[in-house]
N, CA and C atoms as a LAMMPS dump frame, in Angstrom:
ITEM: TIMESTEP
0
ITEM: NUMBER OF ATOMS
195
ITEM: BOX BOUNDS ff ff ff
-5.0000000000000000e+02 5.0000000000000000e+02
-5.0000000000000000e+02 5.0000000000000000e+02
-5.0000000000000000e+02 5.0000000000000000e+02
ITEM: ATOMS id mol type element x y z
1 1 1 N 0.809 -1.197 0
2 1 2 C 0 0 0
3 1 3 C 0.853 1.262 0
4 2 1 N 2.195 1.517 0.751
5 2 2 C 2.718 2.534 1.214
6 2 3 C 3.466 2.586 -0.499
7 3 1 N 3.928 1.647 -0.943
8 3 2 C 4.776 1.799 -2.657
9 3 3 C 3.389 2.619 -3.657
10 4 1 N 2.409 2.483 -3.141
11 4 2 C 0.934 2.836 -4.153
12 4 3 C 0.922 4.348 -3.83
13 5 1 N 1.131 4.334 -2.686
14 5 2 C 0.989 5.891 -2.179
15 5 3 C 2.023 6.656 -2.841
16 6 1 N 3.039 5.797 -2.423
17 6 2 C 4.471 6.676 -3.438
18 6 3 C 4.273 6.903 -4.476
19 7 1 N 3.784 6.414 -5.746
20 7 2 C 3.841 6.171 -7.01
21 7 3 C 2.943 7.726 -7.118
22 8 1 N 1.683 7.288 -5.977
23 8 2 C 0.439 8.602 -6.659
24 8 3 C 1.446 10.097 -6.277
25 9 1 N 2.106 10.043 -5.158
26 9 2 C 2.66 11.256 -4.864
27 9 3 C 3.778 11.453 -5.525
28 10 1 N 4.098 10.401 -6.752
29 10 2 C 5.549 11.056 -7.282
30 10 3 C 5.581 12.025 -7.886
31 11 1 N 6.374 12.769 -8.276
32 11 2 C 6.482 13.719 -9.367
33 11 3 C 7.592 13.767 -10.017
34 12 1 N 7.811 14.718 -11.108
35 12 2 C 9.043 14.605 -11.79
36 12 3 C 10.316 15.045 -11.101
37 13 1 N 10.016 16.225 -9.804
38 13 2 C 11.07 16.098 -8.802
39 13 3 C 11.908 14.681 -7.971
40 14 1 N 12.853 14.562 -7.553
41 14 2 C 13.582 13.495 -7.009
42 14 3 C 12.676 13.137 -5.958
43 15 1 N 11.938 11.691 -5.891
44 15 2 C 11.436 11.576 -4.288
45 15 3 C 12.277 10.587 -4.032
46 16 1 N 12.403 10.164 -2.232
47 16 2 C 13.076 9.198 -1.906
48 16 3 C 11.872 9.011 -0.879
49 17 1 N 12.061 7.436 -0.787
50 17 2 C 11.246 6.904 0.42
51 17 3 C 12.287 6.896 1.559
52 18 1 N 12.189 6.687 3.199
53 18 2 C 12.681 6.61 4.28
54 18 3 C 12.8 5.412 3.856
55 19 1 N 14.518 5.27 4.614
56 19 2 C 15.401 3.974 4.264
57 19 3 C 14.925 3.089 5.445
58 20 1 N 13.935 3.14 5.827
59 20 2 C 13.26 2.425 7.503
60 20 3 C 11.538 1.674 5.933
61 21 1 N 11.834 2.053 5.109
62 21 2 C 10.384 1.822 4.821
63 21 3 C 9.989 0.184 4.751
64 22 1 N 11.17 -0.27 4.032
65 22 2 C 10.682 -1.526 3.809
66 22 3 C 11.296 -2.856 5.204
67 23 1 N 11.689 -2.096 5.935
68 23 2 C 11.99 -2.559 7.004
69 23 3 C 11.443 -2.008 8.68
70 24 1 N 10.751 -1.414 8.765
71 24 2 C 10.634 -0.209 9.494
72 24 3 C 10.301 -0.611 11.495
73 25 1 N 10.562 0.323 12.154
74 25 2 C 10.519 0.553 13.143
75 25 3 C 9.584 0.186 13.605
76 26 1 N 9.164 -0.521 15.44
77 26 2 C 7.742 -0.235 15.619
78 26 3 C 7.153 0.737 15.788
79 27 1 N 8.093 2.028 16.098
80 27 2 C 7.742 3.268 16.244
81 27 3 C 7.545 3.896 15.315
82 28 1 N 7.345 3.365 13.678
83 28 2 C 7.099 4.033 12.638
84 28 3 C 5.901 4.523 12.348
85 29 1 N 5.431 5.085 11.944
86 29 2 C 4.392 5.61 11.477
87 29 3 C 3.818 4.537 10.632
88 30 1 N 4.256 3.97 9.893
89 30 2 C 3.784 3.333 8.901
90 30 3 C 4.106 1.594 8.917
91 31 1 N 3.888 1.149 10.569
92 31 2 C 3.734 0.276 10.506
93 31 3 C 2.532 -0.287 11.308
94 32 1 N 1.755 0.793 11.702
95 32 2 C 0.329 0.04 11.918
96 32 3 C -0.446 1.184 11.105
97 33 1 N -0.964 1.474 10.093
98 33 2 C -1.471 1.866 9.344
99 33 3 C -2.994 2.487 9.669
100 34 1 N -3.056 3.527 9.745
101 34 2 C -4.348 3.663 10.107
102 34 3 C -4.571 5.303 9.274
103 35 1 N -6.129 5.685 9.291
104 35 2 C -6.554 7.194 8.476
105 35 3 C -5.919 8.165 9.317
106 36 1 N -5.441 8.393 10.783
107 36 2 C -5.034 9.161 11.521
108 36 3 C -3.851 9.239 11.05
109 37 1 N -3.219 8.099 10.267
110 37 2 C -1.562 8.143 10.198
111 37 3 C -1.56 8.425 8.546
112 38 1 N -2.47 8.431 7.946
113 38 2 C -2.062 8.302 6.885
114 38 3 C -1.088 9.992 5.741
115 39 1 N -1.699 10.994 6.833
116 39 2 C -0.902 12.255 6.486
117 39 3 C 0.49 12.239 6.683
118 40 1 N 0.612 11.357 8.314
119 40 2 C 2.255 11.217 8.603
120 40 3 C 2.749 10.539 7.754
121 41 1 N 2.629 9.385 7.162
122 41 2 C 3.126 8.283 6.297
123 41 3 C 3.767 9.595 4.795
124 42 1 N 2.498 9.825 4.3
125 42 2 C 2.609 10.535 3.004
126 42 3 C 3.882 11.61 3.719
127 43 1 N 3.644 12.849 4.909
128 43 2 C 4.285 13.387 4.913
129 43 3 C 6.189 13.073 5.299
130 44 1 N 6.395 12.392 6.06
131 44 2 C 7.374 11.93 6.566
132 44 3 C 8.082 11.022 5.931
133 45 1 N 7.219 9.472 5.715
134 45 2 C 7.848 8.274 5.176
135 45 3 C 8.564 8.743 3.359
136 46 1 N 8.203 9.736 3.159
137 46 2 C 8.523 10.031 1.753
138 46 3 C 9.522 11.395 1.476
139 47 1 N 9.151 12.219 0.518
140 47 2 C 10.253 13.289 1.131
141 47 3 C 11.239 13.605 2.247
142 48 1 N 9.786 13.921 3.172
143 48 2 C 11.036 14.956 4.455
144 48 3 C 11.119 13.687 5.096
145 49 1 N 11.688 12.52 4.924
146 49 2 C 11.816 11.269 6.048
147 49 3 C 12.895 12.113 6.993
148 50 1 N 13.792 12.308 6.369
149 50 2 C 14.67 13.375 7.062
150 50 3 C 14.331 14.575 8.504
151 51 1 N 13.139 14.852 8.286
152 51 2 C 12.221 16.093 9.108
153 51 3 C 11.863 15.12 10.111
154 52 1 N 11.582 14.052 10.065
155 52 2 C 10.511 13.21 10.959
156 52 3 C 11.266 12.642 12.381
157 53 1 N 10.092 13.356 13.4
158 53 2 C 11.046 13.218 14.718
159 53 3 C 11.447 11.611 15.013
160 54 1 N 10.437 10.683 14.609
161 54 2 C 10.852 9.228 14.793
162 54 3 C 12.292 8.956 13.935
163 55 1 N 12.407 9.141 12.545
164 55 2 C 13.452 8.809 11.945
165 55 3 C 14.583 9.848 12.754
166 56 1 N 14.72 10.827 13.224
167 56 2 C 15.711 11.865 13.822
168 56 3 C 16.04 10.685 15.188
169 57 1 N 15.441 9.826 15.912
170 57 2 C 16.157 9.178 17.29
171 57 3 C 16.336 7.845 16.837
172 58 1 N 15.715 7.23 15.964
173 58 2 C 16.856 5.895 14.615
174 58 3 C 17.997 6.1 15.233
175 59 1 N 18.829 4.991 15.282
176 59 2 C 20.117 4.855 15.148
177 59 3 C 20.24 4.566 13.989
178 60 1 N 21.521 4.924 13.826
179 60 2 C 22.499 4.639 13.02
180 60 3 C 22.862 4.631 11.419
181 61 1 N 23.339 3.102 10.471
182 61 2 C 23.256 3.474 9.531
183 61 3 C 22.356 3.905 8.394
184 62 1 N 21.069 3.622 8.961
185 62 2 C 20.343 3.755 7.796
186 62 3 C 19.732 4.911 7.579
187 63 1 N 19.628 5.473 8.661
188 63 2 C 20.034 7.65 9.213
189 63 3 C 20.43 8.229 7.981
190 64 1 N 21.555 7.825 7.802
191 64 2 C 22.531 8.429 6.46
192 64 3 C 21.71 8.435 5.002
193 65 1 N 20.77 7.677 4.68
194 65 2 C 20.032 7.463 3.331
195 65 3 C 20.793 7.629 2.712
């Protein structure tokens, strides 16, 4: 579902998904899925994964994208 979402929000600008996506945190946003989460997912898990306070206390390598 979350690759479907990507696709509709791509554009011809560079997107990157959060390097947590296809592996992700329990503290992710986007691993219990719900309509409350679904702004965080779009907003965070995609572009600004970078901005997102969960991905900011991640350890380590996958931080780096």
């Amino acid at each position: 579902m979350l690759k479907k979402i990507h696709a509709l929000h791509t554009t011809k600008t560079e997107n990157k998904l959060c390097p947590y996506i296809e592996n992700p945190s329990k503290s992710c946003y986007c691993t219990s899925l719900n309509s409350m989460k679904i702004l965080l997912v779009v907003e965070y898990c995609m572009n600004n994964y970078y901005k997102c306070p969960i991905f900011q206390k991640l350890p380590g390598e996958q931080r780096r994208g």
